[in-house]
C-alpha positions as CSV (number, residue, x, y, z in Angstrom):
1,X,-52.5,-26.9,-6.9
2,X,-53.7,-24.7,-4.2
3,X,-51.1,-22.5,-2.2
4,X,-52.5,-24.3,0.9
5,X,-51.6,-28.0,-0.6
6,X,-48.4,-26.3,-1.2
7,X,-47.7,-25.3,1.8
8,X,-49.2,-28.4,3.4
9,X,-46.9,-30.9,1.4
10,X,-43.6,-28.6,2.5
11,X,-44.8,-28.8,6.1
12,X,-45.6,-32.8,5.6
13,X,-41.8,-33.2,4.2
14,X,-40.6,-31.4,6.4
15,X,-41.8,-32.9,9.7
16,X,-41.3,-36.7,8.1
17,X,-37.5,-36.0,7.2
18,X,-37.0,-34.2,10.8
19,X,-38.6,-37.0,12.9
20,X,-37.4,-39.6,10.4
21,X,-33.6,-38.4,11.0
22,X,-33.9,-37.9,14.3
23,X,-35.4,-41.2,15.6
24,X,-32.7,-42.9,13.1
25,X,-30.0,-40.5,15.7
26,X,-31.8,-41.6,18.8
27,X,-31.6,-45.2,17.8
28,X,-28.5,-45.5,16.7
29,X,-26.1,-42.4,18.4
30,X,-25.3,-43.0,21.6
31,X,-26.5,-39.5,24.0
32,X,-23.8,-37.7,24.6
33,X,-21.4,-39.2,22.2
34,X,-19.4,-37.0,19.0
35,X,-18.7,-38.9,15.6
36,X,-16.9,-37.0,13.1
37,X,-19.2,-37.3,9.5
38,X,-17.0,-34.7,7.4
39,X,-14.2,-32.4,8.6
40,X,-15.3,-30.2,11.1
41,X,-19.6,-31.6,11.1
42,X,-20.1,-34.1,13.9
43,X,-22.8,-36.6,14.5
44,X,-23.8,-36.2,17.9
45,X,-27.5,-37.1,19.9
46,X,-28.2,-34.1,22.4
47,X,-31.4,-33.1,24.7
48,X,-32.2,-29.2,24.2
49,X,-34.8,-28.3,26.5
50,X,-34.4,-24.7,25.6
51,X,-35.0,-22.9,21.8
52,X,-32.0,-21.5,19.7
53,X,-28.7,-21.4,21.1
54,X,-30.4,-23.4,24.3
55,X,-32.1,-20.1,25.8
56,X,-34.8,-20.3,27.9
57,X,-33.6,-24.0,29.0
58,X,-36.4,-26.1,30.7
59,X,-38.8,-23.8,29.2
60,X,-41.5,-26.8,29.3
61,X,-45.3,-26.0,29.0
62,X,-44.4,-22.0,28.8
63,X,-42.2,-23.1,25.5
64,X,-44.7,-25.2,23.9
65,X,-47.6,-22.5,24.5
66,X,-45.4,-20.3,23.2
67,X,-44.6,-22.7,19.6
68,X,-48.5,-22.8,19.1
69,X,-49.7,-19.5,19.3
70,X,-46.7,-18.5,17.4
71,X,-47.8,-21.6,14.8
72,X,-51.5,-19.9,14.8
73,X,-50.5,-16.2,14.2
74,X,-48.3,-18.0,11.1
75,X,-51.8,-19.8,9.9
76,X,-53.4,-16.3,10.4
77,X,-51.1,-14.5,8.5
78,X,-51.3,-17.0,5.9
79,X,-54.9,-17.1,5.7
80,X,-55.4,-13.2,5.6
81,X,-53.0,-13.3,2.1
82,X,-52.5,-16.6,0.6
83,X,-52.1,-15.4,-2.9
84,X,-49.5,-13.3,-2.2
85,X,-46.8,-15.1,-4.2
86,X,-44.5,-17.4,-2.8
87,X,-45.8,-17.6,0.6
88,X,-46.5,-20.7,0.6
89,X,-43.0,-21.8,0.9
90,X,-42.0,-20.0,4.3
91,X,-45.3,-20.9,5.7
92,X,-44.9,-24.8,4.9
93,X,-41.3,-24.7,6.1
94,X,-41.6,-22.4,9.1
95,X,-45.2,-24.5,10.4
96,X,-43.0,-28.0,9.6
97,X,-40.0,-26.9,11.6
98,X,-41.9,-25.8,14.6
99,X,-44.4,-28.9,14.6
100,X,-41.3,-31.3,14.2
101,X,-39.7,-29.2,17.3
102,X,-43.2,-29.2,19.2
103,X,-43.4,-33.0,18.6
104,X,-40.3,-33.9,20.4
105,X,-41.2,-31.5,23.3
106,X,-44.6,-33.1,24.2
107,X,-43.2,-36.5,23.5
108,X,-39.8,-36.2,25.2
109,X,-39.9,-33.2,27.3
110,X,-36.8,-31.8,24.8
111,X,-35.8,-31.8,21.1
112,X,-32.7,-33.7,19.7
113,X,-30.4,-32.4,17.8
114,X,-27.6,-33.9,15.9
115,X,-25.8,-32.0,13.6
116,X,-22.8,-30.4,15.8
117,X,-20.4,-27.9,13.9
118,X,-17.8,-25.8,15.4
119,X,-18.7,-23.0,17.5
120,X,-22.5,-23.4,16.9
121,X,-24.9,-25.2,19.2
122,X,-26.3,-28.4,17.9
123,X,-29.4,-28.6,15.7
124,X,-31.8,-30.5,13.6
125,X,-33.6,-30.8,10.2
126,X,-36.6,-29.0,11.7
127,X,-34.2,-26.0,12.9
128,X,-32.9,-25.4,9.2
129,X,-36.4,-25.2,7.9
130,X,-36.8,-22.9,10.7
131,X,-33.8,-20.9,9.5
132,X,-34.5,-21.3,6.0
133,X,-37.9,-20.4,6.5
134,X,-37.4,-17.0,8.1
135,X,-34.9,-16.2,5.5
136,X,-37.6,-17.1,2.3
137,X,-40.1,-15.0,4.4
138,X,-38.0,-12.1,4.2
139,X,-37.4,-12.4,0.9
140,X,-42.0,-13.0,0.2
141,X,-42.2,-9.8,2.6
142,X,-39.9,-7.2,0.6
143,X,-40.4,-8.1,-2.9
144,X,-42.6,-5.9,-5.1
145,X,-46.2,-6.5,-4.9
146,X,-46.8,-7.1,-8.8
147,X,-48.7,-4.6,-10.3
């Protein structure tokens, strides 16, 4: 299997389980409403119209410009090493959280997110592959070339 197929299939999963989750949350959470899940993780259906930590809040057409050319330099640091091992991962997870994000702002104007812990702004599924992403492309970037 290809690195791109690779990286394809993790972008795929990723966008399915962040749209999936979050049109189950919009169909069945009331907006604005908190439901406790475990001890201190609550369920809740909120509108971010900014990025991380709601910055840059109505952001609109400058935030989804922003989202593709930041998707395109990803696809163009991809394409200039795909062999480089590993990379496939971060790619697939970083392209899936960003397209699952960028589908809910052309659709809806905002994302939802839904997973509310204490003293942390809200978030979704496509925001930990975000998160998770960054953090395995870090790890591609500084480990020895091999030989």
């Amino acid at each position: 299997m290809t690195v791109g197929v690779r990286a394809a299939g993790v972008l795929a999963a990723v966008v399915a389980l962040d749209q999936g989750t979050k049109a189950l949350v919009r169909a069945t959470v009331p907006r604005g409403s908190s439901d406790p899940v475990l001890p201190g993780i609550d369920l809740v259906n909120t509108r971010n119209t900014g990025v991380a930590f709601s910055l840059f809040q109505d952001g609109g057409a400058l935030l989804i410009a922003f989202t593709v050319v930041a998707m395109v330099a990803l696809l163009v640091f991809f394409a200039r090493d795909p062999t480089r091992r590993g990379v496939w991962l971060p790619v697939g997870l970083l392209l899936g959280g960003a397209l699952g994000n960028l589908i809910d702002r052309v659709l809806d104007g905002a994302v939802t997110d839904f997973v509310d812990l204490p003293l942390w702004p809200a978030f979704n599924v496509a925001d930990v592959a975000i998160t998770l992403g960054v953090v395995a492309l870090l790890f591609v970037l500084e480990r020895p070339r091999a030989a």
